[in-house]
Each structure stands twice: as structure tokens, then as C-alpha cells.
N, C-alpha and C positions, 0 to 999 in steps of 0.2 A: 289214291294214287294221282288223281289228276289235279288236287291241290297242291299236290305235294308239284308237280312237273310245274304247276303255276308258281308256287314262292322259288324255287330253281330259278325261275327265267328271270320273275323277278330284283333278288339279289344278281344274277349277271347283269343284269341290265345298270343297278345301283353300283357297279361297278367300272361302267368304260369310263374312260374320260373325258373330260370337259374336253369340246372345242375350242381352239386358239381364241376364237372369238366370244367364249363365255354364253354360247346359243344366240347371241345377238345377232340380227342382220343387218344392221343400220350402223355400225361404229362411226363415232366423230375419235378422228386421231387427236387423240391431248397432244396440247403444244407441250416444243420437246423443253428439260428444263432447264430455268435461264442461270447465271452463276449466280444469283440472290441466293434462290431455292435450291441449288445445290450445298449437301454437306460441306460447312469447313472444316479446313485441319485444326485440330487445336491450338497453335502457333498463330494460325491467322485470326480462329474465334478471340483466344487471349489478344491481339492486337487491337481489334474492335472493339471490345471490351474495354479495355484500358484507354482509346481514343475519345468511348462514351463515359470515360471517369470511373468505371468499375473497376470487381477484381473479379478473377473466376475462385468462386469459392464453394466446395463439394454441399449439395444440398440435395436435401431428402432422404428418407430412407434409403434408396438406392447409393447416396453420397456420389454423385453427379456430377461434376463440373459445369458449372452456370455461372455466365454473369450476373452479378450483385450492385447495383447501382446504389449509394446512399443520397439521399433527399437532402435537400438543402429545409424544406419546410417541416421536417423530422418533430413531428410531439406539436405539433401547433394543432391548434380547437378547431374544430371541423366540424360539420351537419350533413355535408354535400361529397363527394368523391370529387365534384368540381372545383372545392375549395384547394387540393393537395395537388401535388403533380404526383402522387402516386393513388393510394385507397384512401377515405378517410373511416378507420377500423377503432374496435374499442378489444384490445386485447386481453384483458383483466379477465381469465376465465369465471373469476367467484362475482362480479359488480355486473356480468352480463345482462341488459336487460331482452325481454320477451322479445320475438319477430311481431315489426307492425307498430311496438311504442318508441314513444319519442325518444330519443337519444341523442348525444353529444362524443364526438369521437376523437381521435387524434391523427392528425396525420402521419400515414406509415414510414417506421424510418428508413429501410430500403424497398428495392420491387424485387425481393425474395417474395414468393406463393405460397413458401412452405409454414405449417403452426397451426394454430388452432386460433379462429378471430371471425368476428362480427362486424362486417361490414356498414356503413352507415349512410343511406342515399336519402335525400328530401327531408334528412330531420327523426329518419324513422331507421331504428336498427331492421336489418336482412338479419334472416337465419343466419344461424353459426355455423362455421364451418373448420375443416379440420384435412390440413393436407399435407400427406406424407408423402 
């Protein structure tokens, strides 16, 4: 009986709620946010967008609306992410080589995230990766 009065108090107890303050007693107030950091409307993202030369085009599983920037250095020989203004990737899922060996890449042709690709820094492929 008297376990039993203890798991009772316990589950009440796992049930008040949080304090406004998350049990902290020390809050630093977040600065409040600026209009960078706030969401835009899609009218104003699409304008930014199109200012930085993209388009907004649905990407991802989700099919999304995101700006799509295309590279001007698009398929050029890379070793480095430094060489490209965007990754420099080897996307060829069958030619991919191991994480860690030498490699030669291409520079990406937009700053889409989404696909499946091997990124390539110092000469030497990164893991594969795969993002939906």
C-alpha cells in the first residue's frame, strides 16, 4: 500500500507544469528579433531571391519553396570547396570513391542541399551523403 501512495505522488508530481521560467533562476532575456531573423512573406523571400539571381524552386521531399542560386563555375575540376563558390562534389553515385581517398570533384551547379553526393575538401572525398 505504501508503494502504491508513493508511485501516486509520484506520477502527480510528473504532471504539474513547467514554470514560465523552465526552473531556471538566472534568465538572460534573448535579444528580441531583428527583421533579418524574422520570417518572410513569400513575395518578399521570392524578391530576395530573384535580387541574388535565383528562383524559388520546390525542393526536397517536403517540395518546399527555396531559393535556387546557379553557379556561374557549374562542372569545373575542383579538389577543394575553396576552388567553387558553392561545394566542390562528385555526384556520380556508381564512380564514388571511399571517405579519406584522393579525389577530384566538380564544381556544384546550384546551392540546392538536396541528392545524394560526395563532397570533396583537401583533395580527399567526405562521406556520402544523401539529403532529402
Amino acid at each position: 500500500m505504501k508503494r502504491l501512495v508513493i508511485l501516486a505522488a509520484l506520477f502527480a508530481a510528473a504532471c504539474q507544469p513547467m514554470p514560465a521560467n523552465g526552473g531556471k533562476t538566472d534568465l538572460v532575456q534573448a535579444a528580441p528579433a531583428t527583421e533579418t531573423q524574422a520570417a518572410q512573406t513569400p513575395a518578399a523571400a521570392a524578391a530576395d531571391c530573384a535580387q541574388r539571381g535565383g528562383k524559388m524552386l520546390p525542393q526536397g521531399r517536403m517540395q518546399t519553396l527555396q531559393c535556387v542560386v546557379s553557379y556561374s563555375d557549374a562542372g569545373r575540376r575542383c579538389t577543394d570547396g575553396d576552388d567553387c563558390q558553392g561545394d566542390c562534389r562528385i555526384e556520380d553515385a556508381a564512380g564514388t570513391p571511399h571517405a579519406g581517398t584522393a579525389a577530384v570533384g566538380q564544381c556544384q551547379a546550384t546551392s540546392s542541399r538536396f541528392g545524394c553526393y560526395t563532397t570533396v575538401e583537401g583533395g580527399k572525398a567526405e562521406a556520402t551523403i544523401c539529403v532529402d
